[in-house]
C-alpha angles and dihedrals in degrees: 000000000000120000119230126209111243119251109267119228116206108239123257139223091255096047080053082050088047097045092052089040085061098041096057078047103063108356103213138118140257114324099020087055090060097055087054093046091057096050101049086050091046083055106043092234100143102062088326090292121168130190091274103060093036082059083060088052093052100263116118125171097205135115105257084039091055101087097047087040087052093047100041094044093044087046082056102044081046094057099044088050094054083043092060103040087045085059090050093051094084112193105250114252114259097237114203113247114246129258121242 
């Protein structure tokens, strides 16, 4: 038996939605942030979705899915963290010098 590689879905707008749902939910990293993701889907909690439509949003929770799942969600969790900290970092004010 030969083992074929799945068919990889490209990612959508909404499994980018899902990934950064999870992630306010529980902020940790890969794997932690699977688990989570696996329970949110078991449960339906993002739009009562379940495994099956987030696989047609490019999110699949196999095996063979599992090392372009763990890049593209931690490419994602690191963009919205530079994102954040980017937003707290607040320019300092040009202060006039004074007059003599």
């Amino acid at each position: 038996m030969v083992a074929r590689p799945a068919t990889a879905h490209a990612f959508t707008a909404d499994a980018v939605e899902f990934v950064r749902f999870c992630y306010a939910r529980r902020r940790v990293g890969w794997p932690e942030l699977y688990d989570e993701m696996c329970a949110v889907a078991s449960r339906g909690l993002f739009r009562g979705w379940g495994p099956d439509e987030l696989e047609a949003h490019g999110i699949g929770f196999g095996l063979f899915e599992m090392p372009r799942l763990a890049a593209r969600v931690t490419e994602i969790v690191t963009e919205d963290r530079a994102r954040a900290k980017a937003a707290t970092v607040a320019p300092l004010p040009v202060v006039a010098p004074a007059s003599a």
